[in-house]
VMD Tcl script that draws the C-alpha trace (Angstrom):
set ca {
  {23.37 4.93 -44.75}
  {21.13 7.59 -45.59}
  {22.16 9.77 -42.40}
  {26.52 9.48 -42.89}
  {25.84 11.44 -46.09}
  {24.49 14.49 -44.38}
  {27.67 17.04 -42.91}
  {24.79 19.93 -40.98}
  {25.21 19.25 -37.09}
  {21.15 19.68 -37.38}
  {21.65 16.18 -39.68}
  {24.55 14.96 -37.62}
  {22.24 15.16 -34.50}
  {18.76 14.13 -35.65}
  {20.67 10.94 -36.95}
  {22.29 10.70 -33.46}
  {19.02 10.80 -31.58}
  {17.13 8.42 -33.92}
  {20.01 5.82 -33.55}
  {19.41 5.76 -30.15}
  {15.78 5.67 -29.76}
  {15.62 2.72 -31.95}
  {18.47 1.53 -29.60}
  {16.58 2.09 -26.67}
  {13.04 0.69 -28.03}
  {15.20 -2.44 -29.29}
  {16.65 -2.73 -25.80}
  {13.56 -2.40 -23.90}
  {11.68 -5.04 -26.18}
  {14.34 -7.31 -25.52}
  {14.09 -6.61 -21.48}
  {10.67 -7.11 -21.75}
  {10.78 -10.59 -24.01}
  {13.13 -12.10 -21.28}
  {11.07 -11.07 -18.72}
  {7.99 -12.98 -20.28}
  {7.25 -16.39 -18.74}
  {8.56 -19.50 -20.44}
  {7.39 -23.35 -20.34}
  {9.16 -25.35 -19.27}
  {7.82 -28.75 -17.87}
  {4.70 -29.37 -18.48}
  {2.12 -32.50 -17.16}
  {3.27 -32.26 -13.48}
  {1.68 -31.69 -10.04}
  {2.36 -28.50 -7.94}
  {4.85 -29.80 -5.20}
  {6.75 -28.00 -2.40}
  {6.04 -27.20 0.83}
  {3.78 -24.20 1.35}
  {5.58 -21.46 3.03}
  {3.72 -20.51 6.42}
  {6.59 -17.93 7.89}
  {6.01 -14.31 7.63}
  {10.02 -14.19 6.87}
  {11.43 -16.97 4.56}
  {14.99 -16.88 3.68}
  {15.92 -18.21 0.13}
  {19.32 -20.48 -0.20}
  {21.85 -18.33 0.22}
  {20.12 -16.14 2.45}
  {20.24 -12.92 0.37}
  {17.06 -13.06 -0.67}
  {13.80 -13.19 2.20}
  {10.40 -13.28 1.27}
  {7.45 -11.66 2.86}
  {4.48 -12.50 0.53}
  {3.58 -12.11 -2.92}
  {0.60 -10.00 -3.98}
  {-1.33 -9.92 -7.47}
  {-1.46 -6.59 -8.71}
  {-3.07 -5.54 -12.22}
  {-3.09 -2.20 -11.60}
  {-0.41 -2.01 -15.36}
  {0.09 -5.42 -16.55}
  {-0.82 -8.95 -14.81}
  {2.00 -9.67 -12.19}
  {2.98 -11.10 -9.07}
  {4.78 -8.43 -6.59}
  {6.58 -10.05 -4.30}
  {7.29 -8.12 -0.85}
  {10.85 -8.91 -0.09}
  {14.26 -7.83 1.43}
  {17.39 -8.19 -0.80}
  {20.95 -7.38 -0.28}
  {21.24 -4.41 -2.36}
  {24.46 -5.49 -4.33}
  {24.47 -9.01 -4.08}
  {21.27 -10.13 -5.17}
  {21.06 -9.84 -9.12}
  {18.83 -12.39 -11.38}
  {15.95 -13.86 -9.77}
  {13.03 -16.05 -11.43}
  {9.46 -16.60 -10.48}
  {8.68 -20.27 -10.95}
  {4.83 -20.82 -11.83}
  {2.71 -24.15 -11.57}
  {-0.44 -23.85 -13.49}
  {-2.85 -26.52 -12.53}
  {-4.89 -28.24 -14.06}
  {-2.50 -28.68 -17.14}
  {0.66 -28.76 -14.68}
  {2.67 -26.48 -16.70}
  {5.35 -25.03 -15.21}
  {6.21 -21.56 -16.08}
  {9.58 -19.59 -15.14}
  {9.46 -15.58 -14.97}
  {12.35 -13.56 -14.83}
  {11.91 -11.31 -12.37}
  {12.82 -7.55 -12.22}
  {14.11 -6.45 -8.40}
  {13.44 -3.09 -7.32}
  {15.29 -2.28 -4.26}
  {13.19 0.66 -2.70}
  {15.55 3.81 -2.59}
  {14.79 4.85 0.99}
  {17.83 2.54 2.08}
  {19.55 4.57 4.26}
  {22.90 3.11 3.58}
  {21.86 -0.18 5.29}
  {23.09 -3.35 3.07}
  {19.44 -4.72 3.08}
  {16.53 -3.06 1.75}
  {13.15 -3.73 1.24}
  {12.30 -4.84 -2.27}
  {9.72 -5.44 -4.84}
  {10.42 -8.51 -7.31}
  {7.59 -8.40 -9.62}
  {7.26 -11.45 -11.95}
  {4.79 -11.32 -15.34}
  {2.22 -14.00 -14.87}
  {1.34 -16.34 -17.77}
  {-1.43 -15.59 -19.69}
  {-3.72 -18.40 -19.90}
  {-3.29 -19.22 -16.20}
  {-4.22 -17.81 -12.77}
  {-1.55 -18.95 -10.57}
  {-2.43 -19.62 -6.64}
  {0.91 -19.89 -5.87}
  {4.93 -19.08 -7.08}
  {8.38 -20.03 -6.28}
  {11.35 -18.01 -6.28}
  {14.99 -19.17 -7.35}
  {17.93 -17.90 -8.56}
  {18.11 -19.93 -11.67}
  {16.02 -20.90 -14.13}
  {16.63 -23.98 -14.33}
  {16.61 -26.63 -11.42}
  {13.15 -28.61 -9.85}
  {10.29 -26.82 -8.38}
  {9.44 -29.68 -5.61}
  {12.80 -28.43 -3.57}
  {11.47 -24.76 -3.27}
  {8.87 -23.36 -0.67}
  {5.44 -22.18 -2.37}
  {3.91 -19.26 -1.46}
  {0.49 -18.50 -1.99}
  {-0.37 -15.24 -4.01}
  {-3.02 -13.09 -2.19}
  {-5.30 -10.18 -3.32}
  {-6.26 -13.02 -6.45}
  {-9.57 -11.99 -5.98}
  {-11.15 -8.24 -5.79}
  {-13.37 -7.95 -2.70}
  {-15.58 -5.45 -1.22}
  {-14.21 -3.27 1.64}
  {-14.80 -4.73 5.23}
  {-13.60 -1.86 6.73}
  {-13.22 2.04 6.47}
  {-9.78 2.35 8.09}
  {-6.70 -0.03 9.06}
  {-4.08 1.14 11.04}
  {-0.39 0.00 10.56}
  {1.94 -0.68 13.31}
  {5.50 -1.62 12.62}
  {7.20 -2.76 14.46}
  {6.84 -3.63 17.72}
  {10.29 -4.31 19.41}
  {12.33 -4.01 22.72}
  {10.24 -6.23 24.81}
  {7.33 -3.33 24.05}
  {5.73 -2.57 27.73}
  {4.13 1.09 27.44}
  {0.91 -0.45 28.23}
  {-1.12 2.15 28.88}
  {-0.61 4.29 26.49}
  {-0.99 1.83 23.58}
  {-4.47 1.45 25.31}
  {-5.03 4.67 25.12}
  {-3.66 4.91 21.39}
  {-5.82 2.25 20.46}
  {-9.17 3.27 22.21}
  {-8.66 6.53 20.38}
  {-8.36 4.86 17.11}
  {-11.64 3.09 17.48}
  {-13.42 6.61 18.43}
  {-11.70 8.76 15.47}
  {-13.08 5.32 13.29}
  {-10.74 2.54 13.89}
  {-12.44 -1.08 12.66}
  {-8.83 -2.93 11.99}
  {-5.21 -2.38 13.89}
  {-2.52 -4.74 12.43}
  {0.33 -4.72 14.32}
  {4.10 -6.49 13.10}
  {5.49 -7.80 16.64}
  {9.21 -8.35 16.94}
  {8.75 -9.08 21.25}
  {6.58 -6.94 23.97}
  {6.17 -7.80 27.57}
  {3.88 -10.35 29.35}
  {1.43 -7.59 30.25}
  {1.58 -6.22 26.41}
  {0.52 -10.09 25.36}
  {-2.02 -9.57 27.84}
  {-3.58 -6.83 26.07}
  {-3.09 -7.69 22.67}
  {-4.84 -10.95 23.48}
  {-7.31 -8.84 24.58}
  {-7.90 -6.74 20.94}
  {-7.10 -9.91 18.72}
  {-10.42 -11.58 20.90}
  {-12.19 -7.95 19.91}
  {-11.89 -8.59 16.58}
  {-9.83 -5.17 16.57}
  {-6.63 -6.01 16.21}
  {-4.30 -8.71 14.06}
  {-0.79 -9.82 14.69}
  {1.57 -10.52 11.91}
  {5.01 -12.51 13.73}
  {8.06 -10.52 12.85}
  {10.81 -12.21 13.65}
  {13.38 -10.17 11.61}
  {16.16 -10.56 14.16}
  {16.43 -14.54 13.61}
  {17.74 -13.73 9.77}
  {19.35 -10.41 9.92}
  {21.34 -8.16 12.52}
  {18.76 -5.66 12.86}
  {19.51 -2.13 14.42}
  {17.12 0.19 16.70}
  {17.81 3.27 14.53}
  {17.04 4.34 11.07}
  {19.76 5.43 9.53}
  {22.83 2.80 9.33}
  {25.84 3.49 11.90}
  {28.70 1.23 10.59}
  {27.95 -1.01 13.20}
  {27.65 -4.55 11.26}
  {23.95 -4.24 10.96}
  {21.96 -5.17 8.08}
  {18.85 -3.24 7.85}
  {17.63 -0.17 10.08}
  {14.70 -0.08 12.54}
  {13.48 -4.15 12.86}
  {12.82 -3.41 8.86}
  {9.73 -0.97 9.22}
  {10.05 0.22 5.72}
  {9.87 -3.28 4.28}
  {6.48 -4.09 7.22}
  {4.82 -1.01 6.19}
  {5.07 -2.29 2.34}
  {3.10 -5.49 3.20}
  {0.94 -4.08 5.32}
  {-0.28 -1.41 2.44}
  {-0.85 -4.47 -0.04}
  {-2.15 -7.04 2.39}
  {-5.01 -4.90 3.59}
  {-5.17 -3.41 0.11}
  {-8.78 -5.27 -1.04}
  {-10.06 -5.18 2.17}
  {-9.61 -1.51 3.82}
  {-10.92 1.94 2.26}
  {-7.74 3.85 3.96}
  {-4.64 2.27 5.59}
  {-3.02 4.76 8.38}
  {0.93 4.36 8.63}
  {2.09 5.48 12.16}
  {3.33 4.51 15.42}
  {1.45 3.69 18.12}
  {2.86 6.75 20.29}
  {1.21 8.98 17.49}
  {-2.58 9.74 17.23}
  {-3.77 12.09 14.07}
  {-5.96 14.49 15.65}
  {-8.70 15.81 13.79}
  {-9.55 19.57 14.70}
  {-12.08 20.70 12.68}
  {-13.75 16.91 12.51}
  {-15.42 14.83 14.78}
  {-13.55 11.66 13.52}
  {-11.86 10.67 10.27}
  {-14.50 9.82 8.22}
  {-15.66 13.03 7.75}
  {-12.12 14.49 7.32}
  {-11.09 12.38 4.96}
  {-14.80 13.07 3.04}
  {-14.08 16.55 3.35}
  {-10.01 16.21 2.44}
  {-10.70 14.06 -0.48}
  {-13.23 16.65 -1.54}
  {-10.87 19.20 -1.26}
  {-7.90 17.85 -2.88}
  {-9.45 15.47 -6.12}
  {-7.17 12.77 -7.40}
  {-4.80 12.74 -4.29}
  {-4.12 9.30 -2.72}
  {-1.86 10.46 -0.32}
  {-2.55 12.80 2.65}
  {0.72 13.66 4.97}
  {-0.10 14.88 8.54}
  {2.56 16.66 10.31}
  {4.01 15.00 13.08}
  {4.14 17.24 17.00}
  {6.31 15.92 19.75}
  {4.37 16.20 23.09}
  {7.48 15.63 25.53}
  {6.56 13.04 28.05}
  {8.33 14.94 30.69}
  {6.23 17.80 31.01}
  {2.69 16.84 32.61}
  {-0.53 18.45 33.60}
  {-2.09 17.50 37.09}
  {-5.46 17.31 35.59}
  {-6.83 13.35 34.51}
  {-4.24 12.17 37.41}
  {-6.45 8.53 37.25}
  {-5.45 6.73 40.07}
  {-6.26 3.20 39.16}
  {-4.09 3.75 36.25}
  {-0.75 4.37 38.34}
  {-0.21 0.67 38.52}
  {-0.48 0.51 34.88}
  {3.01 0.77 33.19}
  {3.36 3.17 30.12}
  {2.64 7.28 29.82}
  {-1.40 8.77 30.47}
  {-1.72 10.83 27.35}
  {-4.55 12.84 29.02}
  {-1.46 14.80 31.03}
  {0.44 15.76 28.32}
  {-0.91 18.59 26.42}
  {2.12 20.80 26.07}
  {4.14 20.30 22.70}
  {7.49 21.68 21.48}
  {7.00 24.82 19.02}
  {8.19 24.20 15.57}
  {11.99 24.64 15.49}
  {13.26 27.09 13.10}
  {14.79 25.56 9.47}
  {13.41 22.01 10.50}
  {10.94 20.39 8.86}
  {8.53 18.46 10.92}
  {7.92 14.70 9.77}
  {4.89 13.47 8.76}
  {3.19 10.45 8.49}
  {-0.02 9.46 6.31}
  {-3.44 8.58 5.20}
  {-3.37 6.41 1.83}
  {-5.30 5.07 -0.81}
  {-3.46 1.79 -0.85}
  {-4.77 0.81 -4.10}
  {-2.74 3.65 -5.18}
  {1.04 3.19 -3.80}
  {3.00 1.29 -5.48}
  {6.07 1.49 -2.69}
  {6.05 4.06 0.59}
  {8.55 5.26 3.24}
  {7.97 6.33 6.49}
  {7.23 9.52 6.14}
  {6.41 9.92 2.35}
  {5.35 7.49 -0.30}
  {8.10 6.46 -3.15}
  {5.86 5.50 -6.35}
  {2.04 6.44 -6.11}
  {-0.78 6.76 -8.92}
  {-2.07 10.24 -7.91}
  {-1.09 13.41 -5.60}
  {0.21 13.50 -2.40}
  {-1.26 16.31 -0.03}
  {0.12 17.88 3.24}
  {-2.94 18.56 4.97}
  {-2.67 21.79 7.22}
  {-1.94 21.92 10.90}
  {-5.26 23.64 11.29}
  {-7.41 20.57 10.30}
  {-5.16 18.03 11.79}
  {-2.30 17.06 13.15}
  {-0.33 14.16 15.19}
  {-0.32 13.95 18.54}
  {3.19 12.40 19.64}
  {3.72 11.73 22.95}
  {7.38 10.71 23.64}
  {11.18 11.97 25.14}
  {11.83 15.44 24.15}
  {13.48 16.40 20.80}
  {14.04 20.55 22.45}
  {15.07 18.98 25.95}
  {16.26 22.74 26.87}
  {12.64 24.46 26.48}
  {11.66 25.60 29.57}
  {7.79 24.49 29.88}
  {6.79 28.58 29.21}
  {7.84 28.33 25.73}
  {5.90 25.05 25.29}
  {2.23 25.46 23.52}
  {-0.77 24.40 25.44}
  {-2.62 22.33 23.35}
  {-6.04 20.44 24.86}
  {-7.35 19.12 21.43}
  {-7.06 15.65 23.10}
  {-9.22 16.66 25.80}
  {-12.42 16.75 23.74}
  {-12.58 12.92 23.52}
  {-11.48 12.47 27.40}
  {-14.87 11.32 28.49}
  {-15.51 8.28 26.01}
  {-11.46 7.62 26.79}
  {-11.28 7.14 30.18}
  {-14.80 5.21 30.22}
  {-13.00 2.83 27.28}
  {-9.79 2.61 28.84}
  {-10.90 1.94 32.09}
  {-12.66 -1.20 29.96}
  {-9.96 -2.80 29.14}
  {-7.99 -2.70 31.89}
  {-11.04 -4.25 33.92}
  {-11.50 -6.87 31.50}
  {-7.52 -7.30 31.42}
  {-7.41 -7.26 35.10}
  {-5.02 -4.57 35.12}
  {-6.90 -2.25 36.60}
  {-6.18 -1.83 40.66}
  {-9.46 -2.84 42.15}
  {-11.89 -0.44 43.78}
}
mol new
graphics top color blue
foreach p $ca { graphics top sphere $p radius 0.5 }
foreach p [lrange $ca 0 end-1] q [lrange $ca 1 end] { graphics top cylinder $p $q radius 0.2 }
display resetview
């Protein structure tokens, strides 16, 4: 060999490094030739019943399925939203019927547990499959093997197929809603102020609310405004309350919001100019713009290939109120009047404030809560002087006295289109005390 007869360590190292990068291309041409999808029956009919459950657990339950997505934004592929067990689940395939040959094709599918697991067995998970190339699959099975028959597995059908034109400016992302949800009022609120800032579309994941939170949701899904995806997370997995894991036997942290927000980002992905990833406690306030349209004209303008804008989050403690906007045919109303809280907890010293964002869903590949993990393009913290969230919930300083709390009455400039909206809907509800 042409390299052994060399005795410099210049020599000894070049060789060294080009070993390995022919190593390393070698590898990664093999990874990617048994990743590519394989005949293998051919002449049949797509069978196996369509799955129609926004959670479908795969034999063995390891493995649950959200939806799969086609994405083309690098190579043609199915990405599958999922959640895996992070050590358990190794070698899955993506089983393809093409009609209307009837070839069956079998993908070997790569599994990319999202890093933001916070120690929590489960995670949420990408498993992207190649597609074949002559064929535009409508829908793809998932199996551990690649062997076996394709009428015993549940089909799913493969959205975002085809490009459309955007029905809406902005879609809001609420996940999830757990705990027998009943803070009626202010989700009114939240959601009235939405539609002023430039709401069109509210998608909400629902674990369980109350009877009076049905009520109103019924209300917005009639609207048009708002759409319900079932999340019933807690009938597969031991699902905990907090977000970090606690050694307590649970599987996966928060009702699996990180693994929600995912889907929601790619479902709404053809359809919505902007999705918005917050609670529905928190309201980005615009304070040098009338709504978000304009800010986001004037942010994008600003900040040029950024997909990702991170508004920093403001805790407006629920305790403290102001006697103005004391409505009283909203004290029968269960839930927190944001109009009364305008006093939020200064910024603590050597803590970083949380944020939560504006995105270009086109552009993420995989997001957090509070940041996005993959993205094509920039991210952006956008200033506390041109917005910022409005969070109305229990205290994070409990000890402040209300004289070191800042007086802020940025939500007051929209109170006269909120109370006439919210007082709306609770007439139309008929949850408004009568006059």
């Amino acid at each position: 060999m042409l390299c052994a007869g060399k005795k410099s360590y210049f020599a000894a190292a070049v060789c060294i490094i080009t070993v390995t990068s022919m190593l390393a291309v070698s590898y990664l041409r093999l990874q990617r030739l048994s990743h590519q999808p394989k005949v293998i029956q051919e002449g049949r009919r797509c069978r196996g019943k369509i799955a129609n459950s926004t959670i479908t657990a795969l034999k063995g339950n390891k493995t649950f399925i959200i939806s799969p997505y086609f994405d083309d934004r690098e190579s043609k592929v199915t990405r599958l939203i999922g959640i895996v067990h992070h050590e358990d689940v190794k070698q899955l395939y993506c089983w393809f019927c093409c009609q209307p040959n009837g070839k069956i094709y079998v993908s070997k599918a790569r599994i990319d547990v999202h890093s933001d697991r916070f120690g929590f067995p489960y995670g949420a998970a990408d498993i992207v499959c190649l597609e074949p190339e002559n064929c535009d699959p409508t829908y793809v099975s998932v199996h551990q093997s690649s062997h076996g028959n394709i009428d015993h597995l549940p089909r799913f059908e493969i959205k975002n197929r085809k490009a459309e034109t955007f029905s809406v400016d902005f879609t809001v992302c609420i996940s999830a809603m757990f705990g027998n949800y009943n803070n009626v009022l202010q989700f009114i609120q939240s959601m009235e102020m939405y539609k002023i800032l430039g709401v069109q579309k509210v998608v909400i994941y629902k674990n369980n609310c109350s009877y009076l939170m049905e009520k109103v949701l019924k209300f917005y899904i009639e609207e048009g405004t708002v759409e319900i995806i079932p999340w019933p997370i807690n009938s597969h997995l031991r699902v905990s309350s907090e977000w970090h894991f606690m050694q307590d036997g649970t599987h996966i942290g928060y009702y699996g919001q990180i693994t929600a927000l995912n889907d929601c980002i790619y479902r709404n992905m053809e359809r919505s100019k902007f999705v918005v990833l917050n609670d529905a406690d928190e309201i980005i306030l615009p304070l040098k713009h009338p709504n978000w349209k304009t800010m986001m004209n004037s942010l994008q303008e600003q900040n040029p290939g950024t997909s990702v804008f991170l508004f920093e989050n403001h805790i407006f403690p629920e305790t403290v109120t102001s006697r103005k906007f004391n409505i009283s045919s909203w004290n029968t109303v269960p839930g927190i009047n944001i109009l009364q809280h305008v006093y939020r907890e200064p910024d603590r010293k050597d803590v970083i404030n949380p944020r939560k964002m504006i995105v270009d869903p086109r552009k993420v590949i995989q997001t957090s809560v509070h940041s996005v993990l993959r993205a094509y393009g920039n991210s952006a913290n956008v200033p506390m002087d041109v917005a910022l969230i409005y969070h109305c919930r229990k205290a994070l300083q409990r000890d402040l006295p209300r004289e070191s709390l800042i007086r802020d009455t940025t939500l007051w400039r929209y109170n006269s289109s909120l109370i006439m909206n919210v007082n709306k809907v609770l007439s139309q509800t008929m949850l408004q005390a009568q006059k």
